[in-house]
C-alpha positions in Angstrom: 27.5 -4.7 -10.5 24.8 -5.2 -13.0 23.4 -2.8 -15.6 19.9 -1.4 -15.0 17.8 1.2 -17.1 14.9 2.9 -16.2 13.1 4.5 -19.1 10.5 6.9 -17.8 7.3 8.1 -19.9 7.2 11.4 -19.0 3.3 11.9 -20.8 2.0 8.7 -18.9 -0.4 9.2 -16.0 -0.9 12.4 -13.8 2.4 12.6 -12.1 5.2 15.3 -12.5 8.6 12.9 -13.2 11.0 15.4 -13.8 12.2 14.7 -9.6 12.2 11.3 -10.2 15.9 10.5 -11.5 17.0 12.3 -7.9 14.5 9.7 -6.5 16.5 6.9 -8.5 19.4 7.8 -7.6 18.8 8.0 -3.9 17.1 4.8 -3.6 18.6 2.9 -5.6 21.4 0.4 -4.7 24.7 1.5 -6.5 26.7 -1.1 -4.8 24.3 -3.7 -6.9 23.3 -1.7 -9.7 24.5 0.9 -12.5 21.8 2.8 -13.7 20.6 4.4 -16.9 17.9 7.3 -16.6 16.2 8.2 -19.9 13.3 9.8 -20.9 10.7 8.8 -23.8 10.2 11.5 -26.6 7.7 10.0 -28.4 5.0 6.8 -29.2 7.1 3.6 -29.4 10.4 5.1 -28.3 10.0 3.0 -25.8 10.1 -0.5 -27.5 13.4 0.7 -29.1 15.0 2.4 -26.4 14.6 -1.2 -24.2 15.5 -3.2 -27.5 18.8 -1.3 -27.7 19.5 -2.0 -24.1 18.5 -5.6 -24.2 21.3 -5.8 -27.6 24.0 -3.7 -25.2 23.5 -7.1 -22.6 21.6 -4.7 -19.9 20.6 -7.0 -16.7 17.2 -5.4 -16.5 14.9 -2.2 -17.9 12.5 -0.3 -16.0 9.4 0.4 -17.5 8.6 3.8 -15.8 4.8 4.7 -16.1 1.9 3.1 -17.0 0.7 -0.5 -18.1 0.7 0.8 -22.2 4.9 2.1 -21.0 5.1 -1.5 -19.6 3.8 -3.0 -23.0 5.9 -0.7 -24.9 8.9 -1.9 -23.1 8.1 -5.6 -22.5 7.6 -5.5 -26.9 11.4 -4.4 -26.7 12.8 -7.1 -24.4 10.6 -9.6 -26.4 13.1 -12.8 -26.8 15.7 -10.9 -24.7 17.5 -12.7 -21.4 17.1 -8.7 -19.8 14.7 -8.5 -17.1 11.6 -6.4 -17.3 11.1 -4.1 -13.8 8.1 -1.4 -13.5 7.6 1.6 -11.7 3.7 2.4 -11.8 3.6 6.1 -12.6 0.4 5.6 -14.8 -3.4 6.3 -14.4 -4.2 2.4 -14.1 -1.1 0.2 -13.4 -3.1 -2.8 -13.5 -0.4 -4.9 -14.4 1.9 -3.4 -11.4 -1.2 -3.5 -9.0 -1.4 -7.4 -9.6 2.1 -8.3 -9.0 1.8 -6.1 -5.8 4.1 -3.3 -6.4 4.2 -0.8 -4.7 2.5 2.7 -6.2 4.9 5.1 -4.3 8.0 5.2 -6.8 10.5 5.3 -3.7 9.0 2.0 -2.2 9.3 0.6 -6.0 12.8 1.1 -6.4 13.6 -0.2 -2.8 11.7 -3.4 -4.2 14.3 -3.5 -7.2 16.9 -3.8 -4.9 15.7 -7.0 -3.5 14.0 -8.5 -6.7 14.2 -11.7 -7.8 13.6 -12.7 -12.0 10.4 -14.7 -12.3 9.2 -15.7 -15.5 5.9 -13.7 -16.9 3.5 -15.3 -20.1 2.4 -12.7 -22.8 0.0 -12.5 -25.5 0.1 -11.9 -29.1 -2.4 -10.4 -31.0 -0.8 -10.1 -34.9 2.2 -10.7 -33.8 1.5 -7.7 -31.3 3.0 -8.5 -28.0 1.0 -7.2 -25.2 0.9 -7.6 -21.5 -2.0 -7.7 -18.9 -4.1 -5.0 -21.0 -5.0 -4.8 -24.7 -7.3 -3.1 -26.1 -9.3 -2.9 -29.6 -11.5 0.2 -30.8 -12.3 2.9 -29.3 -9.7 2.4 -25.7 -7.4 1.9 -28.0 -7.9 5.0 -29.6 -8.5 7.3 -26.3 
């Protein structure tokens, strides 16, 4: 059985998530996984929540949310051998959208139960990782 943690962003895109660690739990495969359900409190938690996990030898972390939750947790994992798996529950999920996953939570977490780990290039700006999406100005701001 392998580890898996989803940490949700309970601020990202128009969705209500508070259902979604029954939707977890009934989708998910417990006979492969173990999972982890937490929810962000605040900017950056994120990045450390999935840097703790990666440091307690988690298998894989769920970035629930959208493509700045995926960033967030993708900065966490950064030089980690934990897998990165997303949920889009943001306004965009351009990053999701182009790996094809699916936008209905329920078909995403079906998808983790048959995933495979690929390998996926990021970008630095100052040392800033960032993946699919960054932004300078006045997006950045908003």
């Amino acid at each position: 059985m392998k580890n898996i943690a989803f940490i949700i962003n309970p601020m990202s895109g128009t969705q209500n998530k508070r259902k979604l660690p029954k939707v977890i739990e009934k989708e998910l495969d417990h006979v492969q996984w173990l999972p982890n359900i937490v929810f962000t409190e605040y900017a950056g938690h994120a990045v450390e929540l999935a840097r703790q996990y990666a440091q307690m030898g988690f298998d894989a972390v769920v970035a629930v949310g959208g493509d700045g939750t995926v960033n967030e947790v993708a900065r966490g994992l950064r030089d980690s051998k934990t897998a990165l798996g997303i949920i889009p529950m943001g306004s965009g999920n351009g990053f999701a959208r182009h790996l094809h996953i699916p936008m209905v939570p329920a078909r995403a977490i079906q998808m983790l139960n048959h995933s495979e780990v690929i390998a996926c290039d990021y970008g630095l700006a100052n040392d800033h990782l960032f993946i699919s999406t960054c932004g300078t100005g006045f997006d950045a701001l908003i």
